[in-house]
C-alpha positions in Angstrom: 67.2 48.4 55.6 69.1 50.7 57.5 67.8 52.2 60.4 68.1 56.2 61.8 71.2 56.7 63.2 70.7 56.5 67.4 71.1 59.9 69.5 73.8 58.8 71.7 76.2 58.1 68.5 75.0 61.7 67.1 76.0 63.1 70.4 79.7 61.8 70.5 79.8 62.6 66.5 79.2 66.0 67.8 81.6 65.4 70.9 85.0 64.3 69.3 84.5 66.3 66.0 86.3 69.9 66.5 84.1 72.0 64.7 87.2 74.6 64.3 89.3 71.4 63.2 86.1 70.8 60.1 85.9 74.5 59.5 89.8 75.2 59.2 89.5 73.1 56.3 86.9 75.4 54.2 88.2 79.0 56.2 91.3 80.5 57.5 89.9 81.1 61.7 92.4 84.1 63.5 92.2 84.0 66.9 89.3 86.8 67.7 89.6 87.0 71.6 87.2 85.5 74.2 87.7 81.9 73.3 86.3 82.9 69.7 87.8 82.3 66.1 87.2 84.9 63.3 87.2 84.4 59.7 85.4 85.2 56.5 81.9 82.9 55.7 82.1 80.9 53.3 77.9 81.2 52.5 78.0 85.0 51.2 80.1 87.8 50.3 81.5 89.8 52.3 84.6 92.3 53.4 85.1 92.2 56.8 85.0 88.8 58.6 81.5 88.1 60.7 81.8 84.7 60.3 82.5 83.6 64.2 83.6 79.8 65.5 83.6 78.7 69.5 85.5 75.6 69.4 84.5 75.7 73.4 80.7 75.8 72.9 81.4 73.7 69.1 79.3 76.1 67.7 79.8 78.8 64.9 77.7 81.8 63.4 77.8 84.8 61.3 76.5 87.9 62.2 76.3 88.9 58.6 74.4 86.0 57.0 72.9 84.9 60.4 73.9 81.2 59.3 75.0 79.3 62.4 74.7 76.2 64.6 77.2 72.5 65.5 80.0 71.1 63.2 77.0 68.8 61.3 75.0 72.0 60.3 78.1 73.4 58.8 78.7 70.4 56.8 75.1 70.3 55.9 74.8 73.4 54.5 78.7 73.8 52.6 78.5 70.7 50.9 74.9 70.0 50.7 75.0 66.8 52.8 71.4 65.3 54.6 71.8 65.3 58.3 72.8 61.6 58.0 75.3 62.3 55.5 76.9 64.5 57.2 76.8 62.6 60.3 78.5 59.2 58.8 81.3 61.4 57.2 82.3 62.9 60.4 82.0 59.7 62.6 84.3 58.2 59.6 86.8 60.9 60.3 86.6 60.9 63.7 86.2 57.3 64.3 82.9 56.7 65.4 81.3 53.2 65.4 77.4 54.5 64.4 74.7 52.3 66.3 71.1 52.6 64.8 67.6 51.9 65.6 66.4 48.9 63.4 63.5 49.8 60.8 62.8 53.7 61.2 64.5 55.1 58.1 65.1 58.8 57.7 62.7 60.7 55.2 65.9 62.8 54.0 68.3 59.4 53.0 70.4 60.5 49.6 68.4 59.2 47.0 71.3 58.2 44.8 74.5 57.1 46.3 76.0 58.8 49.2 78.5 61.0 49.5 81.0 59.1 51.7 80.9 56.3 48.4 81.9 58.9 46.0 84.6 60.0 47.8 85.3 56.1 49.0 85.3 55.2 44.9 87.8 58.3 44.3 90.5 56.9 46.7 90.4 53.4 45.4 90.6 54.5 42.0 93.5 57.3 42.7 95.6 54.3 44.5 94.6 52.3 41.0 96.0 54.8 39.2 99.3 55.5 41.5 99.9 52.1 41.4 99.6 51.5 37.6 101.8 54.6 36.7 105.1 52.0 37.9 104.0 49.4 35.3 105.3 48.3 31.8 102.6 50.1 30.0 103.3 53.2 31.7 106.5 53.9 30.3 105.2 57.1 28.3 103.6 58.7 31.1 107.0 58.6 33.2 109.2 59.7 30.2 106.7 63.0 30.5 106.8 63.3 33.8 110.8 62.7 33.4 111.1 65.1 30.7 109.6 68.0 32.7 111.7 67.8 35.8 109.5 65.7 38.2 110.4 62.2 39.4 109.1 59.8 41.4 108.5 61.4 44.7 107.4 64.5 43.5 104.7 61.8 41.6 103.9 60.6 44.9 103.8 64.1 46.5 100.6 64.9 44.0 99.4 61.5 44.0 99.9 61.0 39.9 98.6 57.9 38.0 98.0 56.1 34.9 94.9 54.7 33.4 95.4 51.5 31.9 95.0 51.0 27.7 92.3 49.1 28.5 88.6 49.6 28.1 87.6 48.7 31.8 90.9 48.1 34.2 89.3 50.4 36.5 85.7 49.2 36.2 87.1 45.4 37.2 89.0 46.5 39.5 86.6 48.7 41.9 83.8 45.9 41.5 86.1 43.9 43.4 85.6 46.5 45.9 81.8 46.0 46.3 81.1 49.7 44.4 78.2 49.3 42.5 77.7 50.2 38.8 75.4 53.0 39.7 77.7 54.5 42.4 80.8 54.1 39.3 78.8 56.2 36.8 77.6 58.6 39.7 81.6 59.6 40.5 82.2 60.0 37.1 84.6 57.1 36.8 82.4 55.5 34.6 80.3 55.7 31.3 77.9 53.5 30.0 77.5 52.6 26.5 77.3 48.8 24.9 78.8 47.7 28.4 80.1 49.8 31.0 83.8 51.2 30.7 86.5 53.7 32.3 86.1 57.6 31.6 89.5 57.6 31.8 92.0 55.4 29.3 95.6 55.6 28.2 96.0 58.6 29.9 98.3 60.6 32.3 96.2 61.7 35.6 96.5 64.0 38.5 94.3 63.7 41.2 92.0 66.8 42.2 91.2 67.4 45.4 89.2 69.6 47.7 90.8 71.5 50.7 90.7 69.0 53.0 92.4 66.4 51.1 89.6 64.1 49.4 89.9 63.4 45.9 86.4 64.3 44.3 88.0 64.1 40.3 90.7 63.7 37.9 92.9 65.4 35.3 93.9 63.6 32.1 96.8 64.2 30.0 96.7 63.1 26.0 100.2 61.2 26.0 100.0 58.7 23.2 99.7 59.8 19.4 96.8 57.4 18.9 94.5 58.2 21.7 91.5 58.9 19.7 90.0 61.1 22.0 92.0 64.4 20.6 91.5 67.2 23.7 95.0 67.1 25.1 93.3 67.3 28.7 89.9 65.4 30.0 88.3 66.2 33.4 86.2 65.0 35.3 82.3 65.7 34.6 80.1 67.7 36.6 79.3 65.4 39.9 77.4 65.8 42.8 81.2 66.0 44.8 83.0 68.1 41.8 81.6 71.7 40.4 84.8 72.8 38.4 84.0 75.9 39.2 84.1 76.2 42.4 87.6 73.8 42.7 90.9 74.8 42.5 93.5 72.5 41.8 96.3 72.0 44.5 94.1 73.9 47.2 94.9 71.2 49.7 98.5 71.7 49.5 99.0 75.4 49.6 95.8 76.5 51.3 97.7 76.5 54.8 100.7 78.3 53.2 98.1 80.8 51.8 96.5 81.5 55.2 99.8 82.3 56.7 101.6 84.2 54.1 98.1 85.8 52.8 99.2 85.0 49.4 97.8 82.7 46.4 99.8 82.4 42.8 97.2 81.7 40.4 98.6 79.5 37.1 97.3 77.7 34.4 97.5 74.1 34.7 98.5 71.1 36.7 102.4 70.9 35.9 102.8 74.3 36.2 101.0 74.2 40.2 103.6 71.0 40.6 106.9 73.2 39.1 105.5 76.5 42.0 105.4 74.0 44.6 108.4 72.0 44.1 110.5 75.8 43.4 109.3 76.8 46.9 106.0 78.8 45.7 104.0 76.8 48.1 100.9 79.0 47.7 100.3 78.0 43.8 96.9 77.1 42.9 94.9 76.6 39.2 91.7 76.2 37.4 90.5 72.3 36.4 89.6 73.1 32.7 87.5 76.3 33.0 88.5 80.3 33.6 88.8 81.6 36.9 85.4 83.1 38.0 84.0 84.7 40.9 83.4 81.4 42.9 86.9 80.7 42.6 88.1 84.0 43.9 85.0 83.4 47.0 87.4 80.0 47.8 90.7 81.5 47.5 89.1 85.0 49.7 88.2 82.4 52.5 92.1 80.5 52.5 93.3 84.1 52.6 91.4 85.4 55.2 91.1 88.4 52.4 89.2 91.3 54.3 89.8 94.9 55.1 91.7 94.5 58.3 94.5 92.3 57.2 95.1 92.7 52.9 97.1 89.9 50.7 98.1 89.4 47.3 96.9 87.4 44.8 99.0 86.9 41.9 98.3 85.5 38.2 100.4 84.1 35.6 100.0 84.6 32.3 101.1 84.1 28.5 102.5 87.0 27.2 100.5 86.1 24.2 97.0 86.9 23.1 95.1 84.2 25.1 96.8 85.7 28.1 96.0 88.9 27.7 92.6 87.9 27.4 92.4 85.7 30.3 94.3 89.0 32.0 91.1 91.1 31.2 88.9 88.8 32.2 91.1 88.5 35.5 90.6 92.6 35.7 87.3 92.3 35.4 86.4 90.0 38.6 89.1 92.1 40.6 86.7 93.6 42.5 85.8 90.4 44.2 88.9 90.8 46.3 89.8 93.2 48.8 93.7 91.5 48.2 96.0 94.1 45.9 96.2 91.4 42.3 99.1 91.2 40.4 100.5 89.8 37.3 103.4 87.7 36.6 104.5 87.3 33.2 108.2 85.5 32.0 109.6 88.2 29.2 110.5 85.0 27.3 106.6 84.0 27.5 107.4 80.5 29.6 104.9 78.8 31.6 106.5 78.1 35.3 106.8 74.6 34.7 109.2 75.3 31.5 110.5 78.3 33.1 111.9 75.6 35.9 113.2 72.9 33.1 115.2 75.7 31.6 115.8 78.3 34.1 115.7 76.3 37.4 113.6 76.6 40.6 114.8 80.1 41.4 113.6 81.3 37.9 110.0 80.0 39.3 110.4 82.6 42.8 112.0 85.5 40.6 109.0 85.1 38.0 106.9 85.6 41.2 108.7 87.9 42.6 108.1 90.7 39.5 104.7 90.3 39.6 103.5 93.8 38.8 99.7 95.3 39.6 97.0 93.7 37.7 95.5 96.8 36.5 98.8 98.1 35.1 99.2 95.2 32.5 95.8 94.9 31.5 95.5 99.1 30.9 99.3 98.9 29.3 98.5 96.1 27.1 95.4 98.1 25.5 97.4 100.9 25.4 100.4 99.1 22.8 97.8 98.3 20.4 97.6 102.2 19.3 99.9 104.2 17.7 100.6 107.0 20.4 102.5 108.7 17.8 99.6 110.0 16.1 96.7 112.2 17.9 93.9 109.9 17.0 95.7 106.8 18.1 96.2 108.2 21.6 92.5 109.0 21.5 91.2 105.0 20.3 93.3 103.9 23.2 91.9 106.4 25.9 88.4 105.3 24.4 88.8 101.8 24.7 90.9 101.3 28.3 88.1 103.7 29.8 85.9 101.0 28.5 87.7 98.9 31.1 88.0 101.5 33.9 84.1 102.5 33.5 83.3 98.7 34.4 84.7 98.7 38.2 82.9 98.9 40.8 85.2 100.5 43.3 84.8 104.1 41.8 87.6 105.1 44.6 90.2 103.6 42.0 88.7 105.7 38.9 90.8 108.3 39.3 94.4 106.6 40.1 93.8 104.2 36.9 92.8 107.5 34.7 96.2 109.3 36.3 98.1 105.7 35.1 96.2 106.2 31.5 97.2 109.5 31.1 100.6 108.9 32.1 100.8 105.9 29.4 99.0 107.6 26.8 101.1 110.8 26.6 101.6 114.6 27.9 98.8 116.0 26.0 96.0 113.6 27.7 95.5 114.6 30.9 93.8 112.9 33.8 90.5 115.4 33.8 90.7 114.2 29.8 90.2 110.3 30.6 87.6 110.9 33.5 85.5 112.2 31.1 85.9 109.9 28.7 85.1 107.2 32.0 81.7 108.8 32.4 81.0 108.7 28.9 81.8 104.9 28.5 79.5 104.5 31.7 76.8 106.4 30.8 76.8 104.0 27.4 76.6 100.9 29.6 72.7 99.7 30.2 72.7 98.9 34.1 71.1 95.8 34.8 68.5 97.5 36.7 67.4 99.6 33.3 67.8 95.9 31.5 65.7 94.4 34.1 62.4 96.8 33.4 62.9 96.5 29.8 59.4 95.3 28.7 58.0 94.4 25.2 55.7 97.8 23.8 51.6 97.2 25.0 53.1 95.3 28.2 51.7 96.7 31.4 55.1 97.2 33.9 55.5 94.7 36.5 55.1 96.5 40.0 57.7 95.8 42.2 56.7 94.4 45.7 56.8 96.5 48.8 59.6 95.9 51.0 58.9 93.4 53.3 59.5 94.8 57.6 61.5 92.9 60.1 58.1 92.0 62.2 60.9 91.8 65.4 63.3 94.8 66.7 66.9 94.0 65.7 68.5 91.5 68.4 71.7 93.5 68.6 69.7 96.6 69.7 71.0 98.3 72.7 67.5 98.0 74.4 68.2 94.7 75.1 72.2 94.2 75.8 70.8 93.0 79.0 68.9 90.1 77.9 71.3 89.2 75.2 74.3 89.5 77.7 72.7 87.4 80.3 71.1 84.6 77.5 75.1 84.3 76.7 76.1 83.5 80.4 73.0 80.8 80.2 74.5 79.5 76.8 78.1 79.7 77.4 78.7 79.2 81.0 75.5 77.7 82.3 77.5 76.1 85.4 78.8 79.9 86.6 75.3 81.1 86.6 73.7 78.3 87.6 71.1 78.7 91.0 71.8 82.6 90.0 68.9 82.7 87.8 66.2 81.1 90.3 63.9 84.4 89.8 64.4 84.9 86.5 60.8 84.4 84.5 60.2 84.8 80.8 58.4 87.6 81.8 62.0 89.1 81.8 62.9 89.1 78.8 61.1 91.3 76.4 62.4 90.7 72.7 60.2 87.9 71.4 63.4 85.6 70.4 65.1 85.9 73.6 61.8 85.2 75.4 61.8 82.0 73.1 65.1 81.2 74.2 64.7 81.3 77.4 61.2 79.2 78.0 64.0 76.5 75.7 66.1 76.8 78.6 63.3 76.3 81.0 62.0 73.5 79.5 65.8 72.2 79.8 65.7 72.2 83.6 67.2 75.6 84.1 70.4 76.5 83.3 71.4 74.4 86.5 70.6 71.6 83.7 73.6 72.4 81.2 76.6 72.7 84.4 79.2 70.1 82.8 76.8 69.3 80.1 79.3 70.0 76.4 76.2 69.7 74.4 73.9 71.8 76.6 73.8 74.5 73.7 73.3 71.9 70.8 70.2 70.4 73.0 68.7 73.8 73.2 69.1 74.5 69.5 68.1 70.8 68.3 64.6 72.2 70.2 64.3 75.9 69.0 60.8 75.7 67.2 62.1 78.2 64.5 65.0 79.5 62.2 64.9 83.0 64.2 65.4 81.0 67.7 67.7 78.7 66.2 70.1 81.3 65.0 69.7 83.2 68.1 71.2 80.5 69.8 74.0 79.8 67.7 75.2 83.6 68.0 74.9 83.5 71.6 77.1 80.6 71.5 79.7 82.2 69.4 80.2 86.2 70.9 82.3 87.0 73.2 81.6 88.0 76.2 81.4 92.3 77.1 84.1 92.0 79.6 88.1 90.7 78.8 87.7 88.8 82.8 86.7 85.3 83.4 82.6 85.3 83.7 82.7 85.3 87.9 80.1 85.8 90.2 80.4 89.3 90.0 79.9 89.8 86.4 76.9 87.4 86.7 75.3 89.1 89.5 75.4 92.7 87.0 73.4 90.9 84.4 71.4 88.6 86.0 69.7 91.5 88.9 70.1 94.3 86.4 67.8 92.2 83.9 65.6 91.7 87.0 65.7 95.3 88.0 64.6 96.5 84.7 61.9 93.9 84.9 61.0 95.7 88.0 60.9 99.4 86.8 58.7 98.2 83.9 56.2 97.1 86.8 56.8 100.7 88.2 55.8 102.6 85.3 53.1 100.7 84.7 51.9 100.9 88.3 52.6 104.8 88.3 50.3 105.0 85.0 47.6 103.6 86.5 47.9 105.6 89.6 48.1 108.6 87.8 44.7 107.4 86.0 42.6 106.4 89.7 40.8 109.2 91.5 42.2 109.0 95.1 39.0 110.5 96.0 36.3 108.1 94.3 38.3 104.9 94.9 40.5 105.4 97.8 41.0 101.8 98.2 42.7 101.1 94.9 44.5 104.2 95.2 46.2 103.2 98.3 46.3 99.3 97.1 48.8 100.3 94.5 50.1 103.1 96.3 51.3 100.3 98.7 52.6 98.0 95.8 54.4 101.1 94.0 56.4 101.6 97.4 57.2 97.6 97.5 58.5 97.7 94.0 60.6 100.6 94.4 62.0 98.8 97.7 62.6 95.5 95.4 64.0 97.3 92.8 67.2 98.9 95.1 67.6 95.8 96.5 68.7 94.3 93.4 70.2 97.0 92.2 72.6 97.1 95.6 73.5 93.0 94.6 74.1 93.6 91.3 76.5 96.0 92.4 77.8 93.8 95.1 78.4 91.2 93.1 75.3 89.1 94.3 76.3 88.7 97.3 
């Protein structure tokens, strides 16, 4: 039985594991200012980066999602580890001996085998392969390799193997290893049938591997003439460490080349990511046996830090032929994903890079990149040659069908430049107003989704839509309380610079609901006083929020900046800290002013002069602190 993992192991997991080390692996962080890191988050879509990292407080949030909390959260929630998954893979990484509390076993334990195995089965298995690709049997597998330019280092650079002829070398060989049958057939390594035996056989492989350099699956290449499994490539099944779609192949290679030249070259398969790479196009990524989608462009947006403020490039190559002009549609349809300018490269002789380099060499591979010309340009140009512009109803079908294409963007800002480059392919006669027209008429004839969503069989009664629900709480980042939040960050983030500071300070002080919360959190703590020299004083107050909202309220607070570009000195403290009390102290005016203005002075002249009295000692109190604030507490 294995017992929960104790909380003095969790805390120095959470102590040597850089949390912008773990995230730099999944998102390209720029330096935001203020001790922060900026970048775009990886759990929604979105154009500008909100997605913030303190590596000082080793917390992160995003102010678009409102996802946030420590580097085991983060792991938690982008590869859908359990807490102690996630824990055990960072304490592996980090090298963490985990003690743990005999008998009390976690209610959230992986009910199949854990992640770490998976990933512990794929290395054995890829140094297996490595090490079989230099035997007898292999011979084949290097003459391909041979015959399309790569040798043996460039082998070793991608981690290339061979599986052994045999119908369970692999099987054999990671038993040794004390894997279990069940953890085999979880990674995919392994089928089932009669006996068990390798997925893999007689095959050429390339390892695939996610960004931060595990391998999670394989590529196989049909090499011998009687392999009787005919597909000339085999990947790796679905797994609970592999969703083709959402992996690119070479990622962990280029994706630091991508981040700082804000470029990705997109190509079709494995040799042709090996021939950009070893021709000095270091940013060369591709599909595993499926077309690029949208969650592919959501990994490559992240590597290229691909927002509004600072634009890249993402490039695709294609056949010249008919597959690739599909797969160039297709392309043109998801280009709205990126806020990058796309382009297309395409050899005039129609070679793939990797034969462009046999024949042409490695500078062949740069030109080819080099060209590339917009996306949208060789999709709408492509349509276009199908007609005969010659004749009058030829140059028609064409502006019919690309306005099909044009109608189906969402950036309508672009509808006019691409009906300007229509009418400029098309001919004289077609002008721009001309296409436009025949735009709104393509997208008038497209149903929108939310016509095909009422769409209800005749006699059905429609299906009321639920009233929008209200944010029961006032929006944190309202200006009413830029005190509160200002002086909650100071708690958070510098906890020993406020420190006896905050003596008077009550919850009483704090009127949003969530930063009330917070701060009877910090109370129970011990005070701020309680966090001086503590580095996991903002994960103890989060591990005890009672909800999501104070949770995440926490996390941001860890993560923004402060207002000020200074060092967070007794001065600045003293501003937030008696201006929050101050405002706490014209609250009791007005309320004490309301009820005077409600007593008769003449029926009860006692209470009258009661709060008469108090009014006069608030309004003393209240200059009081405003004069420290404004000396600097002094």
């Amino acid at each position: 039985m294995v017992g929960r993992i104790r909380e003095d192991s969790i805390v120095e997991v959470r102590e040597k594991a850089r949390i912008d080390e773990v995230i730099s692996q999944y998102v390209t962080l720029k330096n935001a200012g203020g001790g922060s890191m900026k970048g775009l988050c990886p759990f929604h879509d979105e154009k500008s980066p909100s997605f913030n990292v303190n590596p000082a407080r080793q917390f992160f949030h995003c102010f678009g999602c409102q996802v946030g909390g420590d580097v085991i959260s983060f792991l938690m929630k982008i590869d859908g580890l359990s807490f102690g998954e996630a824990v055990e893979r960072l304490a592996d990484k980090y090298g963490v001996q985990l003690r743990r509390e005999d008998g009390d076993i976690r209610d959230d334990r992986p009910k199949g085998p854990a992640r770490q195995r998976l990933i512990e089965a794929h290395k054995s298995a890829q140094l297996f392969y490595a090490e079989q690709l230099g035997s007898t049997d292999a011979i084949v597998a290097r003459q391909f390799l041979s015959e399309r330019g790569f040798d043996q280092a460039a082998a070793e650079t991608f981690g290339i193997g061979f599986a052994p002829r045999e119908g369970d070398a692999l099987f054999k060989h990671l038993r040794q290893k004390a894997f279990s049958q069940d953890e085999l057939v979880a990674a995919g390594l392994v089928a089932v049938g009669r006996s068990a035996y390798d997925r893999f056989r007689g095959r050429l492989l390339w390892p695939i591997r996610d960004a931060s350099g595990d391998t999670i699956g394989f590529g196989a290449r049909r090499i011998f003439d009687d392999d009787k499994i005919e597909a000339k490539y085999l990947n790796t099944s679905e797994t609970a460490i592999y969703k083709k779609s959402q992996v690119l192949y070479g990622v962990d290679l280029a994706r630091r080349d991508m981040a700082r030249s804000s470029q990705a070259v997109v190509v079709a398969g494995y040799t042709d990511v090996m021939a950009c790479h070893l021709a000095g196009v270091t940013t060369a990524v591709a599909t595993c046996g499926t077309a690029f989608g949208d969650d592919h462009s959501r990994v490559l947006r992240r590597f290229l830090n691909d927002h509004e403020e600072f634009r890249g490039e993402v490039i695709f190559t294609f056949d010249g032929d008919a597959a690739g002009q599909k797969a160039a549609i297709k392309a043109f349809d998801g280009d709205q994903n990126f806020v990058s300018q796309t382009y297309v490269a395409v050899e005039p002789d129609g070679l793939d890079p990797c034969d462009l380099r046999i024949q042409k060499g490695d500078a062949a591979v740069r030109e080819l990149v080099a060209r590339r010309v917009p996306l949208y340009r060789f999709v709408l140009s492509n349509v276009v040659k199908k007609y005969d512009l010659d004749r009058a109803d030829g140059r028609i079908d064409a502006v019919r069908e690309t306005a099909k294409l044009v109608a189906s963007i969402r950036d309508q800002s672009k509808v006019t430049a691409f009906a300007q480059e229509i009418s400029k392919m098309v001919g004289s006669d077609i002008d721009t107003n001309a296409v436009l027209t025949e735009v709104r008429r393509a997208a008038n004839r497209r149903p929108s989704s939310q016509d095909h969503a009422r769409r209800t069989p005749a006699g059905t009664p429609p299906v009321e839509e639920p009233a929008p629900t209200r944010n029961p709480v006032p929006d944190l980042r309202d200006p009413r309380f830029s005190i509160e939040r200002e002086t909650l960050k100071l708690v958070i983030q510098h906890p020993m610079a406020i420190g006896r500071t905050t003596s008077d300070v009550g919850v009483e002080d704090f009127t949003h609901p969530t930063y009330r919360a917070v701060w009877e959190l910090v109370a129970a703590a011990g005070g701020p006083v309680a966090g001086s020299g503590d580095d996991g004083w903002a994960n103890r107050l989060r591990d005890a929020a009672p909800d999501a909202a104070t949770s995440s309220a926490i996390s941001a607070l860890g993560v923004e900046p402060l207002l000020t570009a200074k060092e967070a000195d007794p001065a600045y403290v003293a501003l937030h800290v008696f201006r929050l009390l101050e405002l706490t102290a014209m609250r009791r005016i007005a309320a004490v002013k309301s009820r005077l203005q409600r007593t008769n002075p003449v029926e009860n002249p006692h209470d009258y002069n009661k709060m008469f009295g108090e009014l006069a000692a608030l309004e003393q109190h209240r200059r009081s602190l405003q004069d420290r604030a404004l000396a600097g507490g002094v």
